[in-house]
ZAKETOR-405826 format. One record per residue (C-alpha): x, y, z; residue in three letters; residue number from 0. Coordinates in nm, 3 decimals. Each point is the difference from the previous one (the first is absolute). Example, Ala and Ser with C-alpha at 12.3 -4.5 7.8 and 13.67 -1.06 7.14 Angstrom:
((1.230; -0.450; 0.780); ALA; 0)
((0.137; 0.344; -0.066); SER; 1)
***
This chain:
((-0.728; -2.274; -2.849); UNK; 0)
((0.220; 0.313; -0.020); UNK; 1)
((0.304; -0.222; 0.054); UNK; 2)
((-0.055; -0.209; -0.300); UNK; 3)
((0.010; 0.285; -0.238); UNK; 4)
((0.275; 0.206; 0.166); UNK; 5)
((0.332; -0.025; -0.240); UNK; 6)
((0.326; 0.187; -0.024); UNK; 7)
((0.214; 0.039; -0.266); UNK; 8)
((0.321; 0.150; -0.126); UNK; 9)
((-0.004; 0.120; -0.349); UNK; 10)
((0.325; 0.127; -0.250); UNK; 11)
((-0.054; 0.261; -0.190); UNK; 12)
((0.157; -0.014; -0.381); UNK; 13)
((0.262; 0.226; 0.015); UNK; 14)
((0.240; 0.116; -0.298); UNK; 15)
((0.370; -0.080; -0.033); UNK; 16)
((0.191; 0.107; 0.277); UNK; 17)
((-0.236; 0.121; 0.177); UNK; 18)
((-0.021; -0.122; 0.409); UNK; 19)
((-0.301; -0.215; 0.005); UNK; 20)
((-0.300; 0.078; 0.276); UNK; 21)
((-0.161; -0.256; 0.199); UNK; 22)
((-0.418; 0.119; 0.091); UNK; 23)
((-0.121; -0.174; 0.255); UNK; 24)
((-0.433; -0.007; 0.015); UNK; 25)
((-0.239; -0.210; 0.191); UNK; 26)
((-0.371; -0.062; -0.045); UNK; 27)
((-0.299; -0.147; 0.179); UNK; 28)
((-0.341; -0.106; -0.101); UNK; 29)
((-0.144; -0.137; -0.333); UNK; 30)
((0.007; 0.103; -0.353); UNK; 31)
((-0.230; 0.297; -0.019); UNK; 32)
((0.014; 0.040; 0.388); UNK; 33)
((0.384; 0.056; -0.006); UNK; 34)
((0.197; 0.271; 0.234); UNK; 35)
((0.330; 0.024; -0.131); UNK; 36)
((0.290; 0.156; 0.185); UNK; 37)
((0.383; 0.061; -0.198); UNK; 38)
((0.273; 0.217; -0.027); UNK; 39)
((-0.025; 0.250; -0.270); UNK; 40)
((0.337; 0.097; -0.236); UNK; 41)
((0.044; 0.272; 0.213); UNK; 42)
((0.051; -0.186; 0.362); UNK; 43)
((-0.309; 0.027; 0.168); UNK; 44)
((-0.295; -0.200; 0.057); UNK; 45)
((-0.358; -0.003; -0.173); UNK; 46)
((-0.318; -0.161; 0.072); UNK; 47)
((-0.283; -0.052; -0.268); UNK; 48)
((-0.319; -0.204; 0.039); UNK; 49)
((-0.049; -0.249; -0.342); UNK; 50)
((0.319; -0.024; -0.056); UNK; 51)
((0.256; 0.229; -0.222); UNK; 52)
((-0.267; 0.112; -0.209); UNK; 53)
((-0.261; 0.117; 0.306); UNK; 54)
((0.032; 0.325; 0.151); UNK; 55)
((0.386; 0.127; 0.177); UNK; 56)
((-0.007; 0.113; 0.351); UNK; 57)
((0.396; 0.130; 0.124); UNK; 58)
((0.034; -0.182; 0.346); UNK; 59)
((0.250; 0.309; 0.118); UNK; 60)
((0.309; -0.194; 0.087); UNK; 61)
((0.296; -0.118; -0.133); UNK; 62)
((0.128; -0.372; -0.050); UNK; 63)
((0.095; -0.218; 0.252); UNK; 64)
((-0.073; -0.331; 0.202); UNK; 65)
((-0.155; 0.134; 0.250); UNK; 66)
((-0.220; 0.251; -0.194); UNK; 67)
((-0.124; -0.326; -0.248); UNK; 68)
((-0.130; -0.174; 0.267); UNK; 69)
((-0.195; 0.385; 0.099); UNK; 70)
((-0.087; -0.025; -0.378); UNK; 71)
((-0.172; -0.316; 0.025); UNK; 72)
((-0.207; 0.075; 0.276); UNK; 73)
((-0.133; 0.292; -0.242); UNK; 74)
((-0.077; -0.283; -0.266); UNK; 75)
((-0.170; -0.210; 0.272); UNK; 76)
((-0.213; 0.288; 0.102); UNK; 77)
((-0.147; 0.110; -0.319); UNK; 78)
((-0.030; -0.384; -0.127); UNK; 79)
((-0.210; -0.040; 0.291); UNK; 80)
((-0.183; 0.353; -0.116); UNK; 81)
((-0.042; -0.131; -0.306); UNK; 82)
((-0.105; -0.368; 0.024); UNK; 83)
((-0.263; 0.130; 0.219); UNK; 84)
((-0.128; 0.290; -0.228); UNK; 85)
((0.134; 0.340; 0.153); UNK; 86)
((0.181; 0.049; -0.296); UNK; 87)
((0.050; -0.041; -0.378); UNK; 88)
((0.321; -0.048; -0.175); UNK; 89)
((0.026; 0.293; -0.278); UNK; 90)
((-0.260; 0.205; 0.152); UNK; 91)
((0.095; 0.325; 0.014); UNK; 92)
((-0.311; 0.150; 0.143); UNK; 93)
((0.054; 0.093; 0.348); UNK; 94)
((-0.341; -0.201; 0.203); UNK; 95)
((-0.009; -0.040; 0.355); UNK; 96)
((0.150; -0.326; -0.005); UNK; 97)
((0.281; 0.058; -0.213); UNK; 98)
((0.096; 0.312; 0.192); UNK; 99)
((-0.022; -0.177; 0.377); UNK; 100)
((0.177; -0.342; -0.137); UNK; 101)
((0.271; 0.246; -0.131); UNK; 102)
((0.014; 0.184; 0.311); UNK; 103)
((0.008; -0.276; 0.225); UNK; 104)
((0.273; -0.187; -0.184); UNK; 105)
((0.190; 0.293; -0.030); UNK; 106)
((0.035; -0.049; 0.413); UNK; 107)
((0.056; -0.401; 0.051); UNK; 108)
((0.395; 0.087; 0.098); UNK; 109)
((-0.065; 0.308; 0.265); UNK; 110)
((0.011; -0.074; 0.378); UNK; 111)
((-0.416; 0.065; 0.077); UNK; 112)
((-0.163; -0.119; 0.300); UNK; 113)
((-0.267; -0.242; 0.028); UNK; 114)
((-0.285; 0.228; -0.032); UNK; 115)
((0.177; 0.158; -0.304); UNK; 116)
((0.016; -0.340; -0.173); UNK; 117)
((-0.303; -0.076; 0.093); UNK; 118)
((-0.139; 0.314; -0.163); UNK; 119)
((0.135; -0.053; -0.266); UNK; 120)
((-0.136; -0.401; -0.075); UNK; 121)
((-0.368; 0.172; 0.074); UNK; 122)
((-0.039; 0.347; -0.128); UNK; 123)
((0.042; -0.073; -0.403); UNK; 124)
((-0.262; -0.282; 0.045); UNK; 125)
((-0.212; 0.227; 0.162); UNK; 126)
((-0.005; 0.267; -0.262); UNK; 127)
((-0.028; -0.230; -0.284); UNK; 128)
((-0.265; -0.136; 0.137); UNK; 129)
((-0.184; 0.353; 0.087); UNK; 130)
((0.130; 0.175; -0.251); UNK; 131)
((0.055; -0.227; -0.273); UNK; 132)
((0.280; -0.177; -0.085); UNK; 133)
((0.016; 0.113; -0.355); UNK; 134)
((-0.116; 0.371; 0.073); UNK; 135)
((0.241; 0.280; -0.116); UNK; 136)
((0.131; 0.124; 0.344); UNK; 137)
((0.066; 0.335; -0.162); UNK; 138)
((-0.335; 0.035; -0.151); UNK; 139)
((-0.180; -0.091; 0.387); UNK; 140)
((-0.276; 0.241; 0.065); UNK; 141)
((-0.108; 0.177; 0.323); UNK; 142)
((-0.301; -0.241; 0.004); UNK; 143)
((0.168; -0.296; 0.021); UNK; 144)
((0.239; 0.106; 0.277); UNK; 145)
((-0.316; 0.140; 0.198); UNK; 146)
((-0.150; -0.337; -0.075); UNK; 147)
((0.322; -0.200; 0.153); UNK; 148)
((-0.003; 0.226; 0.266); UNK; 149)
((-0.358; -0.050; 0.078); UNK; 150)
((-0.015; -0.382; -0.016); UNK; 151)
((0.306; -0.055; 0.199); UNK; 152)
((-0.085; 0.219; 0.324); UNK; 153)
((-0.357; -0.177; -0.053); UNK; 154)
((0.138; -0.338; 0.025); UNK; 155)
((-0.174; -0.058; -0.345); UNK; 156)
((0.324; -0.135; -0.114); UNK; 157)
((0.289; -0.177; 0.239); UNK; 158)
((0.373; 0.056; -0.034); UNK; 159)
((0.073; -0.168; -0.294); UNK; 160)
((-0.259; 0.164; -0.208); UNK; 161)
((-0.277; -0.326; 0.058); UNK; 162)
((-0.352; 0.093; 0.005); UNK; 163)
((-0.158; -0.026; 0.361); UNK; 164)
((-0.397; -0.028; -0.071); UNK; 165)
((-0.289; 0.171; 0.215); UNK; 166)
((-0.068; -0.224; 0.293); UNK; 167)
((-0.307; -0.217; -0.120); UNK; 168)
((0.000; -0.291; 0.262); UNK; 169)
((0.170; -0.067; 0.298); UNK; 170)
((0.290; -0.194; -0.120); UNK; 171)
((0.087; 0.233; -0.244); UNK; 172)
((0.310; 0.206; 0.076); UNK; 173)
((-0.056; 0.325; 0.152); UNK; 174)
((0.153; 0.308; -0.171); UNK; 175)
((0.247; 0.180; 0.188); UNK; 176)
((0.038; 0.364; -0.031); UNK; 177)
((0.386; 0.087; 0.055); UNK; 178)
((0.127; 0.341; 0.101); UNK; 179)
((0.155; 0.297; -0.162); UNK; 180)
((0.376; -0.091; 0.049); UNK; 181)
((-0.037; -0.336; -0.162); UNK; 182)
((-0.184; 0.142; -0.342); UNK; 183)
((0.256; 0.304; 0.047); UNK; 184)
((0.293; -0.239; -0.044); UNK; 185)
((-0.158; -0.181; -0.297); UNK; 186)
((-0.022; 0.305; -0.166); UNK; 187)
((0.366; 0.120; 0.090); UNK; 188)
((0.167; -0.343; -0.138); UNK; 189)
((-0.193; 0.048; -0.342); UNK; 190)
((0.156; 0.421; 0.020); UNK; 191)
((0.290; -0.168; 0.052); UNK; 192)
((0.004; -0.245; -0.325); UNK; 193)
((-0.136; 0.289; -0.168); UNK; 194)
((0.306; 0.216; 0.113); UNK; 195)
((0.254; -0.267; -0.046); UNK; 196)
((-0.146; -0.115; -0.377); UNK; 197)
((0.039; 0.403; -0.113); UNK; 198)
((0.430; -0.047; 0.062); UNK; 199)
((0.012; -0.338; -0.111); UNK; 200)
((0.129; 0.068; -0.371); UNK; 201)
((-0.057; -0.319; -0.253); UNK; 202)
((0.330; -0.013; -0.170); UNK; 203)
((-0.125; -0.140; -0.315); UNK; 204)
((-0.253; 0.280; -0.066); UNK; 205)
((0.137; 0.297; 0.187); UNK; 206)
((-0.310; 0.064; 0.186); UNK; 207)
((-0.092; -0.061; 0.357); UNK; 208)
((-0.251; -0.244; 0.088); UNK; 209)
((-0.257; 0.224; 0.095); UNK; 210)
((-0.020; 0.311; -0.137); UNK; 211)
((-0.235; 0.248; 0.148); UNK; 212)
((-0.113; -0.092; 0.407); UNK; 213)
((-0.357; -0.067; 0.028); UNK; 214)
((0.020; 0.080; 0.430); UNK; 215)
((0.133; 0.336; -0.035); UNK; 216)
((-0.323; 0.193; -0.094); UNK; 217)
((-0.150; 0.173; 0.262); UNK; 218)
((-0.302; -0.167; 0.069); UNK; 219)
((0.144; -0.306; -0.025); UNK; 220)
((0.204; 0.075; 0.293); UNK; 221)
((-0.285; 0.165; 0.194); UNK; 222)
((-0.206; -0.349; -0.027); UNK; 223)
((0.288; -0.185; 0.211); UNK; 224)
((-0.140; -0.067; 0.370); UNK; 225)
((0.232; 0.137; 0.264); UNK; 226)
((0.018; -0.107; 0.389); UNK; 227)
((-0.119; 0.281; 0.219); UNK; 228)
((0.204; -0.151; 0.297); UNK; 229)
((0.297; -0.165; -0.103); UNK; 230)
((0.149; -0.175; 0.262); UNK; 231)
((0.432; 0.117; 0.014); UNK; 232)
((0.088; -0.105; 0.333); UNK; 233)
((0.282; 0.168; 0.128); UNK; 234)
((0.282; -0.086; 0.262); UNK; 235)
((0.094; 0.137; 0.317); UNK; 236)
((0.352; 0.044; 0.214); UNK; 237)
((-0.166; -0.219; 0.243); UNK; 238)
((-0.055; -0.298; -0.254); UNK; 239)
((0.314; -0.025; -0.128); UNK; 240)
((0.191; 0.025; 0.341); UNK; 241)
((-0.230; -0.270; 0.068); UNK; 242)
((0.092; -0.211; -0.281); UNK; 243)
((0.368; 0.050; -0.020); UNK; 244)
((0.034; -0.132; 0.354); UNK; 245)
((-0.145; -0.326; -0.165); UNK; 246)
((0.149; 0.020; -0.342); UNK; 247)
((0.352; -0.177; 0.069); UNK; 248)
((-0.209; -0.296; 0.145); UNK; 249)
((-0.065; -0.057; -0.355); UNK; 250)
((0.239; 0.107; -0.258); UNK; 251)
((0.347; 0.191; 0.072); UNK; 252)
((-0.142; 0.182; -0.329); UNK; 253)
((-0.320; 0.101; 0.141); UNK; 254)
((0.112; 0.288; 0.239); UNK; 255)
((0.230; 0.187; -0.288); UNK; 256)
((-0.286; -0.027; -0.268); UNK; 257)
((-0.222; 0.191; 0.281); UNK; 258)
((0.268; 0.256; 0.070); UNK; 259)
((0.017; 0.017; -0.368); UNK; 260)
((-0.385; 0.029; -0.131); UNK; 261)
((-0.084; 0.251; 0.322); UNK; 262)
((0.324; 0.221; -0.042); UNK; 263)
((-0.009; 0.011; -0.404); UNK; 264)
((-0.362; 0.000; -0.057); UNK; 265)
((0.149; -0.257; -0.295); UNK; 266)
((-0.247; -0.281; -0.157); UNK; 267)
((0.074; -0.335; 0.168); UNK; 268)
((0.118; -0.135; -0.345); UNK; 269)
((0.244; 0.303; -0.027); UNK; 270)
((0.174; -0.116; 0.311); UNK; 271)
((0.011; -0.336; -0.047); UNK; 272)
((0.198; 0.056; -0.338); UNK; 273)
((0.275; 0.220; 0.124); UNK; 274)
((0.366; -0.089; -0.057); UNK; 275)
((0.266; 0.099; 0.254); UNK; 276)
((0.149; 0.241; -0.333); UNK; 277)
((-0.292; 0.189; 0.077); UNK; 278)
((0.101; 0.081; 0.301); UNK; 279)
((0.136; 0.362; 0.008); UNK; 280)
((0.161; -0.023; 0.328); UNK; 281)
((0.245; 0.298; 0.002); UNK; 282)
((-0.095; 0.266; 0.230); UNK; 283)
((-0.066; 0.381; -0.164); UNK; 284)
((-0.156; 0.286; 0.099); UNK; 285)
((-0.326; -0.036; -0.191); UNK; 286)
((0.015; -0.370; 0.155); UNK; 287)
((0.155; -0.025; 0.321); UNK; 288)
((-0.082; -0.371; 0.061); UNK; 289)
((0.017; -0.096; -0.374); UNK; 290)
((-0.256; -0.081; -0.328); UNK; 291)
((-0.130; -0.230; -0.149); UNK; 292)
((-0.001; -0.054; -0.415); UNK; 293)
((-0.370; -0.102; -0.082); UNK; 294)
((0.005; -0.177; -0.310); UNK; 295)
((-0.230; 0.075; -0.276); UNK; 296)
((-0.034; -0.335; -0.096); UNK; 297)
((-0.132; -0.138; 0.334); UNK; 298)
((-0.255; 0.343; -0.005); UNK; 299)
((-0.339; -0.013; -0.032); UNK; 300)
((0.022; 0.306; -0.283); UNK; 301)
((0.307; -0.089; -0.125); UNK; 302)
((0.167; 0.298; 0.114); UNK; 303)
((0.367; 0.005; 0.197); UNK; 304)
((0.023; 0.184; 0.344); UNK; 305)
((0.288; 0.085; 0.227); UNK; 306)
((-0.157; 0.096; 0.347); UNK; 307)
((0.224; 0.057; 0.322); UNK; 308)
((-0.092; -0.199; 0.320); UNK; 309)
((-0.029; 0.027; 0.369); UNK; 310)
((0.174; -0.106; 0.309); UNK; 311)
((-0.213; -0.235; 0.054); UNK; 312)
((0.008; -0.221; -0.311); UNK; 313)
((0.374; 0.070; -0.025); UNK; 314)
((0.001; -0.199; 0.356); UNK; 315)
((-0.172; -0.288; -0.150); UNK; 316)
((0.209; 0.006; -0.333); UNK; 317)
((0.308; -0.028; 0.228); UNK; 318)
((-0.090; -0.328; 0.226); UNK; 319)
((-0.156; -0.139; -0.339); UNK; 320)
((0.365; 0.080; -0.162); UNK; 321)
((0.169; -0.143; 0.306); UNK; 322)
((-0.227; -0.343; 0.016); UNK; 323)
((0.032; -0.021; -0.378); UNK; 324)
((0.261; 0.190; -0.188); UNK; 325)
((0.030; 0.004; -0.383); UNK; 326)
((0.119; 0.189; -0.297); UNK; 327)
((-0.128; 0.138; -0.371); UNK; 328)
((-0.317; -0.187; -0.166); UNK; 329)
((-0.097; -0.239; 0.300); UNK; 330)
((-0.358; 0.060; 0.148); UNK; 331)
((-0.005; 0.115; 0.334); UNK; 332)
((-0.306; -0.207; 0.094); UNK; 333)
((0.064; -0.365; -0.192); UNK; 334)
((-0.249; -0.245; -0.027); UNK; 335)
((0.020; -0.323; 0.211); UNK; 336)
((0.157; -0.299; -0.201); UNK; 337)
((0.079; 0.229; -0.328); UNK; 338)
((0.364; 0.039; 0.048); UNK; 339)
((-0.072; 0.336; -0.021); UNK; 340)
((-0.110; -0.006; -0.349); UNK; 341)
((-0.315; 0.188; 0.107); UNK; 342)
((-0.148; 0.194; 0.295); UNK; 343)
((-0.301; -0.071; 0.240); UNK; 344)
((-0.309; 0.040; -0.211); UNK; 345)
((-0.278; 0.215; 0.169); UNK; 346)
((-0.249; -0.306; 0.077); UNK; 347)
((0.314; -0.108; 0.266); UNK; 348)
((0.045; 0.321; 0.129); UNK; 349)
((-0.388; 0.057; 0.064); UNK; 350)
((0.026; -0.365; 0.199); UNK; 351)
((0.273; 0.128; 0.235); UNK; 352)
((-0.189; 0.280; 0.056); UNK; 353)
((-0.317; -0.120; 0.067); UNK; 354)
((0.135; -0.292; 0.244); UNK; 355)
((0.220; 0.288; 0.184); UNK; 356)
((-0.386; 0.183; 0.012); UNK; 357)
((-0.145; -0.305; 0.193); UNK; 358)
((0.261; -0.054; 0.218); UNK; 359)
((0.014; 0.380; 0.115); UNK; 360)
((-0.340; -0.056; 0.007); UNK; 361)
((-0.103; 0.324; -0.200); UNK; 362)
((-0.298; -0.074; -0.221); UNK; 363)
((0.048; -0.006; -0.383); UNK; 364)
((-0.060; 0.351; -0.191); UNK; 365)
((-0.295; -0.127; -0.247); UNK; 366)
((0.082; 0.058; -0.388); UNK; 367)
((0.390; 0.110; 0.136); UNK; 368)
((0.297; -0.179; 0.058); UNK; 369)
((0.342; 0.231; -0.075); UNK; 370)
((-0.186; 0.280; -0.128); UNK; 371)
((-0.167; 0.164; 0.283); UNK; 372)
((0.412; 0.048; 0.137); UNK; 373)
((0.043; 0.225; -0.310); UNK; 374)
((-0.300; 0.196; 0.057); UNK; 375)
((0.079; 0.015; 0.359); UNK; 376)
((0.342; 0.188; -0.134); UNK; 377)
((-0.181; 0.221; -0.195); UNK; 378)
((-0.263; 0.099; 0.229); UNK; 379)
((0.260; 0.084; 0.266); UNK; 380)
((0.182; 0.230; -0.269); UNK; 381)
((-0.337; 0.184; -0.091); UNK; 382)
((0.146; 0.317; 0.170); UNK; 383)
((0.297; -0.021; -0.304); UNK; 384)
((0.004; 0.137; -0.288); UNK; 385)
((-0.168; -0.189; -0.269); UNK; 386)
((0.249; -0.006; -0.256); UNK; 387)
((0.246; -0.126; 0.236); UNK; 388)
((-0.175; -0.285; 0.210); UNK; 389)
((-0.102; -0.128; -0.386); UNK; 390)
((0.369; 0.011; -0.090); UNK; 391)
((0.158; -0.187; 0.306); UNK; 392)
((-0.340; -0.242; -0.002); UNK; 393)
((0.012; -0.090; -0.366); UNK; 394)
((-0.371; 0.148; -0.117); UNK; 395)
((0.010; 0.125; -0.364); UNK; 396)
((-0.319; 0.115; 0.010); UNK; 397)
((-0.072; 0.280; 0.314); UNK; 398)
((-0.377; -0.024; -0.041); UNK; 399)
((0.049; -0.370; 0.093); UNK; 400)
((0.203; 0.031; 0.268); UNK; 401)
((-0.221; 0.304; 0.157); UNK; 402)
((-0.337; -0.196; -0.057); UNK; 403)
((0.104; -0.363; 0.022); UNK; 404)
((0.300; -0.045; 0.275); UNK; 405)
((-0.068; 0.336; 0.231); UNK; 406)
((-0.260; -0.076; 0.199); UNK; 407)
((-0.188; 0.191; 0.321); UNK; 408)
((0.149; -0.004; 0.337); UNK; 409)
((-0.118; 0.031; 0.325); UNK; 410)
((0.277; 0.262; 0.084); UNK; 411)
((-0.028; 0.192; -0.300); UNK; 412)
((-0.359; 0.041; 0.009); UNK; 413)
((-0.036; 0.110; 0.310); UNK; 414)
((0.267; 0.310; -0.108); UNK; 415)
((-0.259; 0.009; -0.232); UNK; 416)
((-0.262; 0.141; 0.210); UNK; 417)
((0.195; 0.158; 0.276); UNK; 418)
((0.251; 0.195; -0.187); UNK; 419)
((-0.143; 0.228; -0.230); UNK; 420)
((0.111; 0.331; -0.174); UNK; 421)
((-0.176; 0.291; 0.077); UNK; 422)
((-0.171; 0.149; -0.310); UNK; 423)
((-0.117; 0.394; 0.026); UNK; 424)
((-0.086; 0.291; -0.180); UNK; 425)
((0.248; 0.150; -0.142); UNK; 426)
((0.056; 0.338; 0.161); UNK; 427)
***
């Protein structure tokens, strides 16, 4: 049905006498009064309004070009969709729960998520509008309701998607099913998160962001969120990955260099898999005897840029890598398969090789961890260091995180624990 309605046009503007005249280029889907409307403003860039050019403006963020249209219509298909099934209303300003999730979820249709991101993302907003109410003022929510939320979901009183699950009456009826503190803790993070994200995102026709005081950040409302006493972070050992890389060129010549590369950087998987060979900072110095490496910001989880030095060993894998494969300025090091190098291995591959190199070193699988336990492996084995440092060359922002969430208790270093205490006396 969406395909009927979808047109594109290309519209002149009247222009005076000698003056160059401007072609604006806008694209629509959906019905009259169910219309999401994408163009190019005077100015160059692109807009996207639902009901047309009189409904409300939202500034897409990116200038004109082919490639960005096409990322423009896949805005317009997301809130049509949002709309033709009720999350929103063209014109409303009012910031409800359904408005403010559609908005946040279209605002990510172009980014590179996994699975259980995207996923996320289809069920959370229905689940809240259900709960919640679809048309209830997110900024107005009260402690009650989110204590209410909370309660039904760990109860089971409600399933994923916000559906009522009734007492069990008879025996065919479907049994609730309580669900732990992780699972109602990450419900509660994504909606902190559209909160967060709906306080920057400015509305360019009224100035004003779309929410504009955060209904999460009280106090109590934070204290309500359930927390998992015993998180499970599995962490790696030297023995594992010895294990592994003796298997990993079975599978992928990439395989053994992205190991090198996550256990010797304490980098993000994704972080590796986008470097370019200019990012390679190859040139011996004395602050980095086997080289650096430029992290970009734009492939970092905080956005932030880093320049860390690197050891012997992953300057020995960045050589035979170099030698197998050699290559200049913007090219990624680690190209996908059948891209022509337009793009690098995604993370979903990666986690394949690995997993298949796990089975056939026959090393069981780390539950909840794939690449991550290898960075807190690094940081573990760097507790000794200080902080400030092993944060720097590891890429934490944040030291709490890195101290709490990556450094984790060792056999060796709690038994130094116990047997090698100071002395504390009287002073004399």
């Amino acid at each position: 049905m969406i395909d009927a309605t979808q047109q594109e046009t290309m519209q002149e503007t009247p222009t005076p006498r000698r003056t160059r005249r401007r072609t604006r280029w806008s694209w629509s889907v959906g019905e009259r009064g169910e219309t999401a409307l994408v163009f190019v403003e005077r100015n160059g860039r692109l807009y996207g309004q639902l009901g047309g050019r009189t409904g409300r403006r939202a500034a897409l963020g990116y200038a004109d070009s082919p490639e960005n249209r096409e990322r423009a219509k896949v805005w317009a298909r997301a809130q049509h969709k949002a709309l033709v099934e009720g999350l929103v209303r063209a014109g409303d300003p009012t910031p409800t729960v359904a408005r403010v999730c559609a908005a946040f979820v279209a605002s990510r249709v172009d980014l590179d998520l996994d699975d259980s991101s995207r996923a996320e993302d289809a069920r959370c907003p229905k689940l809240f509008a259900r709960v919640l109410g679809a048309d209830r003022d997110l900024s107005k929510l009260t402690l009650g309701e989110w204590q209410a939320f909370i309660t039904q979901r760990q109860s089971g009183a409600i399933d994923s998607t916000g559906q009522p699950v009734p007492e069990l009456v008879t025996p065919e009826d479907v049994k609730r099913r309580p669900v732990g503190a992780r699972t109602v803790e990450g419900d509660c993070a994504w909606l902190l998160k559209v909160c967060n994200w709906a306080l920057e995102w400015e509305d360019r026709a009224t100035g004003r962001p779309l929410l504009v005081t955060h209904p999460l950040r009280r106090e109590r409302f934070a204290a309500a969120i359930p927390h998992e006493q015993n998180p499970r972070r599995p962490i790696a050992t030297l023995d594992r990955l010895d294990a592994i890389l003796a298997k990993a060129d079975a599978v992928h010549p990439f395989l053994a260099p992205l190991l090198h590369l996550v256990a010797g950087t304490a980098r993000r998987i994704s972080a590796v898999l986008q470097l370019r060979y200019e990012d390679l900072r190859l040139a011996k110095t004395k602050a980095a005897p086997f080289g650096a490496i430029r992290w970009r910001g734009e492939t970092d989880k905080m956005g932030r840029e880093w320049s860390a030095p690197i050891n012997a060993t992953v300057r020995a894998a960045l050589d035979a890598l170099l030698a197998a494969r050699p290559g200049l300025g913007a090219a990624f090091l680690f190209p996908a398969p059948r891209s022509g190098g337009a793009k690098p291995v995604d993370r979903w591959l990666a986690a394949a090789w690995l997993e298949q190199a796990e089975r056939l070193a026959e090393v069981p699988h780390l539950e909840q961890g794939c690449w991550h336990p290898y960075r807190r492996m690094w940081a573990t084995a760097r507790k000794h260091l200080p902080i400030q440092d092993v944060a720097q060359a590891g890429g934490w922002k944040n030291h709490a995180v890195l101290a709490t969430l990556y450094q984790q208790p060792d056999d060796a270093t709690l038994y130094r624990v116990v047997s090698e205490p100071s002395e504390l006396r009287e002073a004399r």
